[in-house]
ROSE-847514 format. One record per residue (C-alpha): residue number from 1; residue in one letter; z, x, y. Coordinates in Angstrom, 1 decimal, decimal comma. Each point is the difference from the previous one (the first is absolute). Layout:
<recs>
+-----+------+--------+--------+--------+
|  nr | rest |     zz |     xx |     yy |
+-----+------+--------+--------+--------+
| NUM |    a |      Z |      X |      Y |
...
+-----+------+--------+--------+--------+
</recs>
This chain:
<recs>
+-----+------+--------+--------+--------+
|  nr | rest |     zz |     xx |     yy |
+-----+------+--------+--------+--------+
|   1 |    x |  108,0 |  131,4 |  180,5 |
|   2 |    x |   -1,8 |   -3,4 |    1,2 |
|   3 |    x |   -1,2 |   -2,2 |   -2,3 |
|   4 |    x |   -3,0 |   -2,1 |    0,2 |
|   5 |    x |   -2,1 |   -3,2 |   -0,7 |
|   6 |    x |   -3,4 |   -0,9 |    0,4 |
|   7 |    x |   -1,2 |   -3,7 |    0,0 |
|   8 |    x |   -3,9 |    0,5 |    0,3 |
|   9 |    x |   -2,7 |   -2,4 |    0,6 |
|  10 |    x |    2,1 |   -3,1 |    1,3 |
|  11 |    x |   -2,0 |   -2,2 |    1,1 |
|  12 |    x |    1,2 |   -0,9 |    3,7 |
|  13 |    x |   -1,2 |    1,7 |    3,3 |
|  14 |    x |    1,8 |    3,0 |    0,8 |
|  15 |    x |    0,8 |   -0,6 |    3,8 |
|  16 |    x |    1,5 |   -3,6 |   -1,5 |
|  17 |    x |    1,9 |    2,1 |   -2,7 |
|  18 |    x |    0,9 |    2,7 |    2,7 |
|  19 |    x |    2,2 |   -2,3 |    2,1 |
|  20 |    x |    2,5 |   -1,2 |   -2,6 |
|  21 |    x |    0,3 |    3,9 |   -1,0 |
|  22 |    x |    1,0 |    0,5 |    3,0 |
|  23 |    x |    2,8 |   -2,3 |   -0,3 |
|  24 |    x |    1,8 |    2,5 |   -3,1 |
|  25 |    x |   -1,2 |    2,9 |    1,5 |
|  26 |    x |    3,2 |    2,8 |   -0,1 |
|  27 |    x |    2,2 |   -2,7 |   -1,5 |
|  28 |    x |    2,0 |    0,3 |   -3,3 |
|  29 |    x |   -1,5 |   -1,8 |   -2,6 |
|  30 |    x |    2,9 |   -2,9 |   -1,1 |
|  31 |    x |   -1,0 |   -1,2 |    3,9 |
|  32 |    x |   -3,9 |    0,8 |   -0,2 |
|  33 |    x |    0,3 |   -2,9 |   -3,2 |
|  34 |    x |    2,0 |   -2,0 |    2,4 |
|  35 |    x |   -2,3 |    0,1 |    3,0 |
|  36 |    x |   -2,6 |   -0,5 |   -2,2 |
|  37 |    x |    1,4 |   -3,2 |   -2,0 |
|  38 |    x |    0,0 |   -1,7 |    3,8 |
|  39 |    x |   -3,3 |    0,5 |    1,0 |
|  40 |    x |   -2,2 |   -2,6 |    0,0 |
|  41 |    x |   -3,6 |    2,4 |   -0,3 |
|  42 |    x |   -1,9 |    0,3 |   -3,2 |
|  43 |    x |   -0,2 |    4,0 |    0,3 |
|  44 |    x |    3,8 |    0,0 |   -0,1 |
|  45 |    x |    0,0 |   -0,9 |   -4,1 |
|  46 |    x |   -2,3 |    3,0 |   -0,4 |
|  47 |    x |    2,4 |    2,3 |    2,0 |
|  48 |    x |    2,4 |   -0,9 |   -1,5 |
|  49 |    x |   -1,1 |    0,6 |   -3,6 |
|  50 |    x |   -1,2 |    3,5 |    1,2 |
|  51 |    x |    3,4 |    0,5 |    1,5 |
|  52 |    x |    1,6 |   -1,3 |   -3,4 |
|  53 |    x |   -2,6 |    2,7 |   -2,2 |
|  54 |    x |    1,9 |    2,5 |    2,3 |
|  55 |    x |    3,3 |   -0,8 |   -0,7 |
|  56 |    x |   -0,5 |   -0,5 |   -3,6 |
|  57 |    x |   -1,8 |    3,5 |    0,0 |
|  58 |    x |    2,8 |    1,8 |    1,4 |
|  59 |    x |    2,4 |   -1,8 |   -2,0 |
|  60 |    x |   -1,8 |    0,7 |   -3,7 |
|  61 |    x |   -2,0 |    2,7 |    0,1 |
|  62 |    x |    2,2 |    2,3 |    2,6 |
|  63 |    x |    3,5 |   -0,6 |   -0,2 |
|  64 |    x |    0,6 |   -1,8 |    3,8 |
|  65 |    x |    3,0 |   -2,5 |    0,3 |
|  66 |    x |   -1,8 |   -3,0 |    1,0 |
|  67 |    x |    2,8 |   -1,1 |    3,1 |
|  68 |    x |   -0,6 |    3,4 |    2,0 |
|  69 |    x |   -3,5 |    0,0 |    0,1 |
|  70 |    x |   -2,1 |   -0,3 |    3,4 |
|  71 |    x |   -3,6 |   -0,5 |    0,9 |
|  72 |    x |   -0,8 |    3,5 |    1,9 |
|  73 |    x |   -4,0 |   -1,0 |   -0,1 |
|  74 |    x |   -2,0 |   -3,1 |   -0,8 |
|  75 |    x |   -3,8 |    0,3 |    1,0 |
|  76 |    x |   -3,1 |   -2,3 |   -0,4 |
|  77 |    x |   -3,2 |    1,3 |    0,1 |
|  78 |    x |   -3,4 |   -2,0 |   -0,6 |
|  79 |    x |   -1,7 |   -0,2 |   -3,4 |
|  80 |    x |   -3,1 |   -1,0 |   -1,2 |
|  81 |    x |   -1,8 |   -2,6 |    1,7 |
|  82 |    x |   -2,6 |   -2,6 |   -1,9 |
|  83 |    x |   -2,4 |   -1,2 |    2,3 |
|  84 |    x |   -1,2 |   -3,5 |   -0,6 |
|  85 |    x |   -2,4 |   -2,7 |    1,5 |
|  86 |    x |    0,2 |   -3,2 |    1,2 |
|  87 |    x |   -2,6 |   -2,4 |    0,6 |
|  88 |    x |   -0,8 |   -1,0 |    3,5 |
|  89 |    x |   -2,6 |   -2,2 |    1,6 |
|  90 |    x |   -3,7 |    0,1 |   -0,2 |
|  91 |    x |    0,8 |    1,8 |   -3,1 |
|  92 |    x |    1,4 |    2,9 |    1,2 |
|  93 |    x |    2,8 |    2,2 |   -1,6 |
|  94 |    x |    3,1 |    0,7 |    2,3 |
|  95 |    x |    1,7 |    3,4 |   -1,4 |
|  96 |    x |    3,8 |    0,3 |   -0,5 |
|  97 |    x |    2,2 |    2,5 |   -2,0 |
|  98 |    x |    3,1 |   -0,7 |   -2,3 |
|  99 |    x |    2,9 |    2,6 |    1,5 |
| 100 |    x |    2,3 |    1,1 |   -2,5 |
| 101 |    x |    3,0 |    2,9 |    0,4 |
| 102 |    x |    2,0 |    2,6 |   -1,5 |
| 103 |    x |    3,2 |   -0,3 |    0,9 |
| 104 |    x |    1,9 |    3,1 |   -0,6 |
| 105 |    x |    4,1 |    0,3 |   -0,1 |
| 106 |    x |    2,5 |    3,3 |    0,0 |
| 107 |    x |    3,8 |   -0,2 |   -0,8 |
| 108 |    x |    2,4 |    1,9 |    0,0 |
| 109 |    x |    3,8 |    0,2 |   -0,7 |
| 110 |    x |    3,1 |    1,3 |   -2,3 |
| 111 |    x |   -0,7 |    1,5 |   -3,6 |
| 112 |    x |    2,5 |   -0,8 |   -2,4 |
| 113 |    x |    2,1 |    2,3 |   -1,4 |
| 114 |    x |   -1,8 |    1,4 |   -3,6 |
| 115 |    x |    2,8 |   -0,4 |   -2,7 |
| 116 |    x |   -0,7 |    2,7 |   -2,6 |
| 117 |    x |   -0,2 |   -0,7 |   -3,9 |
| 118 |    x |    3,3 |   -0,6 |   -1,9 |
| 119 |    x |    0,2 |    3,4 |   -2,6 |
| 120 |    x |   -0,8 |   -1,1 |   -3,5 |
| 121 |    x |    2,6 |    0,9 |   -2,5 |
| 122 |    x |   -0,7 |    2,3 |   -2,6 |
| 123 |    x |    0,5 |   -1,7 |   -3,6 |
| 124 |    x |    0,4 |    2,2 |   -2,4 |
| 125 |    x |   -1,5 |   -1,3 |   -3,6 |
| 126 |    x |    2,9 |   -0,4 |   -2,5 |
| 127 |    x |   -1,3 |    2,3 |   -2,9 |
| 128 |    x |    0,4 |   -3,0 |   -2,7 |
| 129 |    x |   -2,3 |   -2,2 |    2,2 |
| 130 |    x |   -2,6 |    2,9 |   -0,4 |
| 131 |    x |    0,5 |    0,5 |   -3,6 |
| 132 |    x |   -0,6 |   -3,7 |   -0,4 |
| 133 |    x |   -3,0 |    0,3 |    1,8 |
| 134 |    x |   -1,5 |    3,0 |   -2,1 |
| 135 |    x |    0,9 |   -2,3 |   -3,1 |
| 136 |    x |   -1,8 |   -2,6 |    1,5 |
| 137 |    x |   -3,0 |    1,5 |    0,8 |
| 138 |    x |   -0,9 |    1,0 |   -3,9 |
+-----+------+--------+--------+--------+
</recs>
């Protein structure tokens, strides 16, 4: 079973944010961080974190050995867009719009083996324990 992250509504362009995806795309994740660490584009810290969610994800909440596991999707899609204006000449607004992106990451890799609960030992009361705590108790 894949595992997921979601980083939703980063604030970069998603064709900018799109090329260094492209970059860890299929990769395993130990060299995704490493690629990642070496490139010189802002969208590469927010990758990364998204890629770091995923790994953290998998690790905590599903069991995954971090060192096996491999980037099998990582897909950025548009969010929403806040359209502003600037002023112009002869007083006239010039429209723009603020892009932002959801970058979305899948892993997937090795579960660790489930060790199972150690049995608990039945203790069995010693009966002048109980007595003393019948006397006790009045």
């Amino acid at each position: 079973m894949a595992v997921k992250a979601v980083a939703k509504g980063v604030s970069l362009s998603p064709r900018k944010v799109a090329v260094v995806a492209a970059l860890v795309r299929g990769r395993s994740v130990e060299d995704a961080l490493t690629i990642l660490e070496h490139t010189p584009r802002r969208s590469a810290l927010a990758v990364k974190k998204a890629i770091m969610s995923a790994k953290a994800n998998a690790d905590h909440n599903h069991g995954y050995k971090p060192a096996t596991l491999q980037i099998t999707e990582i897909s950025v899609m548009p969010g929403p867009r806040l359209k502003r204006y600037k002023p112009a000449s002869r007083g006239r607004p010039m429209s723009f719009q603020k892009k932002s992106s959801h970058i979305r990451v899948v892993v997937d890799g090795e579960k660790r083996e489930v060790k199972k609960p150690a049995a608990k030992a039945k203790v069995e009361a010693k009966p002048e324990a109980e007595a003393a705590k019948t006397e006790e108790a009045k």
